[in-house]
C-alpha positions in Angstrom: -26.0 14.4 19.1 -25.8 15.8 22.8 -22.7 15.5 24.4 -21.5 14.3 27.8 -18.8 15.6 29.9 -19.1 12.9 32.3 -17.3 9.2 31.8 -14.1 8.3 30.4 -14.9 9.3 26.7 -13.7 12.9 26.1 -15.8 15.0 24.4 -13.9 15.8 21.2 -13.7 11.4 20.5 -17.7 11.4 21.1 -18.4 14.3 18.2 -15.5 12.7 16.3 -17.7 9.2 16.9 -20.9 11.0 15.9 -19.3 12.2 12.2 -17.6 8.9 12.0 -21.2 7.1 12.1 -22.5 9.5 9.4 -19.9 9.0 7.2 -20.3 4.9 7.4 -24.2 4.9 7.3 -23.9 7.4 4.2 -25.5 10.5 6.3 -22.5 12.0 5.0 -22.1 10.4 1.4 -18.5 10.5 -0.2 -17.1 14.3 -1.0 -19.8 15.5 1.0 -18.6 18.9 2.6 -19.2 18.4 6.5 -20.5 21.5 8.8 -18.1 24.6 9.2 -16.0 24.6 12.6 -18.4 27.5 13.7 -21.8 25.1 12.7 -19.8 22.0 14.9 -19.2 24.1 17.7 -22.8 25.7 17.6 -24.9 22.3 17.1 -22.3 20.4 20.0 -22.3 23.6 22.1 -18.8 22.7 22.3 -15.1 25.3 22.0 -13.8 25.5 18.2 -10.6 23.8 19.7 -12.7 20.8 21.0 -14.3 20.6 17.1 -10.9 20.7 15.8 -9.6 17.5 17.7 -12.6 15.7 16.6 -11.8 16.7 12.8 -8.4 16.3 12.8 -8.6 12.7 14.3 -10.7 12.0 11.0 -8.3 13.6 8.9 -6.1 11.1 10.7 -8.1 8.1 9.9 -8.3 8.7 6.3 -11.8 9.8 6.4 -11.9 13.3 5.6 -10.0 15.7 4.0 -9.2 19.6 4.4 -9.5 21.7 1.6 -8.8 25.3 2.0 -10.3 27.5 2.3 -13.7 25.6 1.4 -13.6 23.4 4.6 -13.5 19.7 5.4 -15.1 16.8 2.8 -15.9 13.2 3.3 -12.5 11.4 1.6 -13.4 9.2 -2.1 -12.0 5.7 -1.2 -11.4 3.6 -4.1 -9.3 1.1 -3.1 -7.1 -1.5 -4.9 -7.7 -4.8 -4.7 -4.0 -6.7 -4.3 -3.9 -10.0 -4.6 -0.7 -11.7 -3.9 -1.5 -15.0 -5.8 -1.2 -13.3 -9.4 2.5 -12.9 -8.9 3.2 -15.4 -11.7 0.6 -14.6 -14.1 2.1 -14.3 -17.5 2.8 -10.4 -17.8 0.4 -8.2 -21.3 1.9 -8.8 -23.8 2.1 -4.4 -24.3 5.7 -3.9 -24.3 5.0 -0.4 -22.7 3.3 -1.4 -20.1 3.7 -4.0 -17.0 0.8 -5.6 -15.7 0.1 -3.3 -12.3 -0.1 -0.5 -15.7 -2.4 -2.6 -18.1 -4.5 -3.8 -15.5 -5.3 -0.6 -14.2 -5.4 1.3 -17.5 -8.4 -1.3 -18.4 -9.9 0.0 -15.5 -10.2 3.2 -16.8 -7.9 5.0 -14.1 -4.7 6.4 -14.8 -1.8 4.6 -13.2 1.8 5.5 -13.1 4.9 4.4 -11.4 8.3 5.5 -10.6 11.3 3.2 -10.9 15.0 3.4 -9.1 17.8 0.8 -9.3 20.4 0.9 -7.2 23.2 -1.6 -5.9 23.2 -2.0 -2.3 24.1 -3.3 0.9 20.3 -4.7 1.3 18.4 -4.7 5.1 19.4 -7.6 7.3 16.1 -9.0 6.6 16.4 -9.0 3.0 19.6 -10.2 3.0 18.7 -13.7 6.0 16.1 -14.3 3.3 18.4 -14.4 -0.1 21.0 -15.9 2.0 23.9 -13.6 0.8 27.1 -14.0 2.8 28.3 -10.7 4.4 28.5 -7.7 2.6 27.5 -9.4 -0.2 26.0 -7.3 -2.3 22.0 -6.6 -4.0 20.3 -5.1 -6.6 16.8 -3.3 -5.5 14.2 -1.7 -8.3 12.5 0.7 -5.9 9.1 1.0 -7.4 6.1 3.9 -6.2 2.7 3.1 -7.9 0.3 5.6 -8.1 -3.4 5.6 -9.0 -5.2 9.1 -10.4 -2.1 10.8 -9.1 -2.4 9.3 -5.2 0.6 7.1 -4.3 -0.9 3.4 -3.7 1.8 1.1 -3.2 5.4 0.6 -2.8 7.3 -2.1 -4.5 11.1 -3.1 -3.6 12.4 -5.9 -5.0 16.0 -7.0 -4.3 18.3 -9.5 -6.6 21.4 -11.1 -5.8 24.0 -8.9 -7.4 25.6 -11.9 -8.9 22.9 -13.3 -10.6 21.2 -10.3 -12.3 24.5 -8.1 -13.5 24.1 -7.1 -17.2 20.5 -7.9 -17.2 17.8 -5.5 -17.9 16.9 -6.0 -14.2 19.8 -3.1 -13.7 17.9 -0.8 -16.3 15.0 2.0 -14.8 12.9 1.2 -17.0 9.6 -1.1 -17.2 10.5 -4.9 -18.3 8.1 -5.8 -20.4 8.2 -9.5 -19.9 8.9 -9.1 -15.9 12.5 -9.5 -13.6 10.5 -13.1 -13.3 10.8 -14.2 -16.6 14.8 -12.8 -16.6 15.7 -14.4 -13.9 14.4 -17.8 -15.8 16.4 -16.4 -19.2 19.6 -16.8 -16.5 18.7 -20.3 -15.5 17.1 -19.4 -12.1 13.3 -20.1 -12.9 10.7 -19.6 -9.4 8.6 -22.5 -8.6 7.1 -21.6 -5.9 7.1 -18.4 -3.5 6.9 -17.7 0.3 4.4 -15.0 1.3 4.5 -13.1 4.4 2.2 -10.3 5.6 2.7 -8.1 8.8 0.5 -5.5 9.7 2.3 -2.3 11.5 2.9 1.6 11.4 4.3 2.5 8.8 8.1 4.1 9.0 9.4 7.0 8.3 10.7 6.5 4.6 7.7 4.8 3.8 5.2 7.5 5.3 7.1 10.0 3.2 6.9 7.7 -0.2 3.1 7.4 0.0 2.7 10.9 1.7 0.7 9.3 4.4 -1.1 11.0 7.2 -0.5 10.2 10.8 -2.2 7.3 12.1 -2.2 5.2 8.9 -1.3 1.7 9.1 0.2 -0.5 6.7 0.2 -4.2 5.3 4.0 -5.1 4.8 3.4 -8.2 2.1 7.1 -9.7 2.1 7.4 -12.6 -0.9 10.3 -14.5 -1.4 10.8 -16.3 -5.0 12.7 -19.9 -5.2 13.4 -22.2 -7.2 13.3 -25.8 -8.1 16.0 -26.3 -5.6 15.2 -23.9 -3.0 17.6 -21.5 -3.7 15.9 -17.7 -3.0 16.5 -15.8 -6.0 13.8 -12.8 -5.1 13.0 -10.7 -2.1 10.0 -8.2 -2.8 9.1 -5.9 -0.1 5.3 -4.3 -0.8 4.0 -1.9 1.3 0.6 -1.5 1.0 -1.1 1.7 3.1 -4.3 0.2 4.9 -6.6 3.2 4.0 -6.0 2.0 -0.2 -5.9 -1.3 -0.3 -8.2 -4.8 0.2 -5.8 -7.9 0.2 -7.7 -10.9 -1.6 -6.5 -14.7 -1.4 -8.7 -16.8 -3.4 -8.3 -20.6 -2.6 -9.4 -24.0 -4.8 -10.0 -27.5 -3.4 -12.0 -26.6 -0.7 -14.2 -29.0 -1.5 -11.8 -32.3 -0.7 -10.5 -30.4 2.5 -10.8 -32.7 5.8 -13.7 -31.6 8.0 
C-alpha cells in the first residue's frame, strides 16, 4: 500500500491501518508471522522507527504479539463468552471444581484461578452499595481466572463482615456449592440482583492483575445480590479486559413485548 505524507493521517497510523485490514480480512490469518521491520520499511519505503510505531500501536490493540527474537505474529483470540444472567445457576455438583472451572474444563481448555480473602475497609462504592455504616467492615475473595495460562477475568466479591464470619466464605479455597448458596445456609437467600456494566481504562492494580498492555479497555460488570427484602447482601466487582471477552444477555418474552 503507498503511503502519503500529505493530510492529517501520519504515516506510521496509515501502515498500521494497512496491517490492521490484513489481519481482519484474514490476509494475515491468526499466528501468522508479519514482514521483518527491514521488509516493512523496504515495501513502505518508510524509516525503521516509522515501522516500529505502526507495530507497536498493534501490539497495543491486542493484535499482534512480539516474540523475540523470531519477530512479530498475528495474536490467537479466543475469547470467553461471560454472560451475567447465569449468576444463579445451580453450581456442578464436582466438589473440586466451581462452575467458571467445570465449565471451562468441558471445553477442553485448562482454566485456573487464584483466590485471596481478606477483611477490609471495602471502596466507597462497595461499601454505598451494601449499605455498611462507617468503617464498618467487609470481607472480599479476590479471584484471578485464567484460561491456557492468560489471565481472563477478575472477580472481587465483598460480604458484610457480620454476616459471613465463621463461614467457609472466609476460607481460600473453592466452595463447592458457591458464597450464594452460604449466604442462603445464614438466612440471607438473593432473589434478585442489580447489574451494572461501565466500560473504561482499566487502572493500575487491575492492568497489573491481568498483565494488560497499554491501550486495553475494560468492561467493569458491578452486580449487587439482594434479597427478599431488599437488603444487599453481595457486591461483585468483575473486571473483564475487552481484548478476552464477548458479554452475552439472552432475553425471553419478546414475543408479548409492546410494539
Amino acid at each position: 500500500m503507498p503511503v502519503t505524507r500529505q493530510g492529517r493521517t501520519s504515516v506510521w497510523s496509515q501502515i498500521a491501518e494497512d496491517l490492521r485490514a490484513k489481519i481482519t480480512d484474514g490476509t494475515l490469518p491468526t499466528d501468522a508471522r508479519l514482514p521483518s521491520e527491514a521488509e516493512l520499511t523496504a515495501e513502505y519505503g518508510v524509516a525503521r522507527a516509522t515501522v516500529r510505531q505502526a507495530l507497536t500501536a498493534l501490539v497495543n490493540e491486542g493484535l499482534i504479539v512480539p516474540r523475540a527474537p523470531r519477530g512479530y505474529f498475528v495474536r490467537h483470540r479466543q475469547p470467553l463468552y461471560y454472560r451475567p444472567q447465569t449468576e444463579f445457576r445451580p453450581q456442578p455438583r464436582t466438589p473440586e471444581m466451581d462452575r467458571f472451572m467445570a465449565d471451562h474444563s468441558a471445553e477442553g481448555r485448562e482454566p485456573r484461578q487464584s483466590i485471596d480473602v481478606s477483611i477490609v475497609s471495602p471502596p466507597a462504592e462497595v461499601a454505598t452499595r451494601l449499605r455498611l455504616e462507617d468503617g464498618e467492615l467487609a470481607v472480599v475473595r479476590r479471584r484471578v481466572r485464567y484460561l491456557d495460562g492468560e489471565p481472563y477475568n477478575t472477580n472481587d466479591s465483598y460480604f458484610p463482615l457480620a454476616l459471613v464470619q465463621d463461614t467457609e466464605i472466609m476460607r481460600p479455597l473453592d466452595i463447592a456449592r458457591g458464597a450464594n448458596e452460604v449466604l442462603a445456609e445464614q438466612g440471607h437467600k438473593q432473589v434478585r440482583a442489580l447489574d451494572e456494566i461501565y466500560v473504561r481504562m482499566p487502572t493500575p492494580d487491575e492492568a497489573r492483575r491481568l498483565d494488560l498492555g497499554p491501550g486495553t479497555p475494560v468492561a467493569c460488570h458491578v452486580c449487587t445480590g439482594l434479597t427478599v427484602d431488599g437488603k444487599p447482601v453481595r457486591v461483585v466487582l468483575n473486571i473483564l479486559p475487552g481484548d478476552r471477552h464477548v458479554i452475552v444477555f439472552e432475553r425471553e418474552g419478546m414475543e408479548s413485548a409492546p410494539e
